[in-house]
N, C-alpha and C positions, 0 to 999 in steps of 0.2 A: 955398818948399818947406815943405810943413808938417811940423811934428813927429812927428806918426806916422811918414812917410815916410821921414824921417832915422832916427829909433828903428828902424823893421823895415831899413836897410841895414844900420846898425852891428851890431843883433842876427845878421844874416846874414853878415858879414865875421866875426863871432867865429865863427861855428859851423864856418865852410870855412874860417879858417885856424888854429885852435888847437883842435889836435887833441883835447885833453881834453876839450874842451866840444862837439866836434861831434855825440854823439849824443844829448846833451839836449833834448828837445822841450819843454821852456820856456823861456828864459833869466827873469829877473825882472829886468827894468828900473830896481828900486831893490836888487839884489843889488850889493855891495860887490867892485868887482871885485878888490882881493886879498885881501880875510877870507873873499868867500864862491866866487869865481869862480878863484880861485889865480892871481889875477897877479903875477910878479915884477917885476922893472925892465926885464929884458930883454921879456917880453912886452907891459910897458907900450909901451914905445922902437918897437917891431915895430909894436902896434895905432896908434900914433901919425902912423906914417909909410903906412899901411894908409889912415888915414882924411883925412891928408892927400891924399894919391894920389885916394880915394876923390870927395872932394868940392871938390877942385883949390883947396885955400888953406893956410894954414901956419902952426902957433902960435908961436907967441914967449916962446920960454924965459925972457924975461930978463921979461916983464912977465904972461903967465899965470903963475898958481897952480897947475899940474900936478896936487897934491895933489887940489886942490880939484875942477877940471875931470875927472881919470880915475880920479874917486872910486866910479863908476857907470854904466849904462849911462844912467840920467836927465842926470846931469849933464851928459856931453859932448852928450847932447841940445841941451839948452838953449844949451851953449856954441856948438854948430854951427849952431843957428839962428840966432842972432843973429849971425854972420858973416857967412852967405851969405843973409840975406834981399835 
């Protein structure tokens, strides 16, 4: 799957489930999802289990970096391609 492809789902799962952000017609894909996007832990936890569902695999708390991976809409990018290629 290419990364576009993954980028406009995840962009599309934020807009229909968190309602703050659904009337935005941009997202920016290097916007910070909680300095610029207002994510807390609970919406982290939510889009998590959202994008698991999403693209049927499952991270691993004890060996992802959280931090690192749902720093962005780019990063989990990246992170989910390289899963499901």
């Amino acid at each position: 799957m290419k990364e576009k492809n993954i980028e406009e789902r995840i962009i599309q799962i934020i807009k229909k489930q968190f309602i703050w952000l659904s009337s935005q017609e941009e997202i920016s894909v290097n916007a910070s999802l909680r300095n610029d996007l207002a994510f807390d832990s609970i919406a982290i936890v939510n889009l998590q289990v959202l994008l698991e569902d999403e693209f049927d695999f499952r991270f691993n708390p004890v060996v992802d970096d959280f931090s690192k991976i749902f720093y962005s809409i780019e990063t989990l990018t990246y992170y989910i391609s390289l899963l499901i290629e």
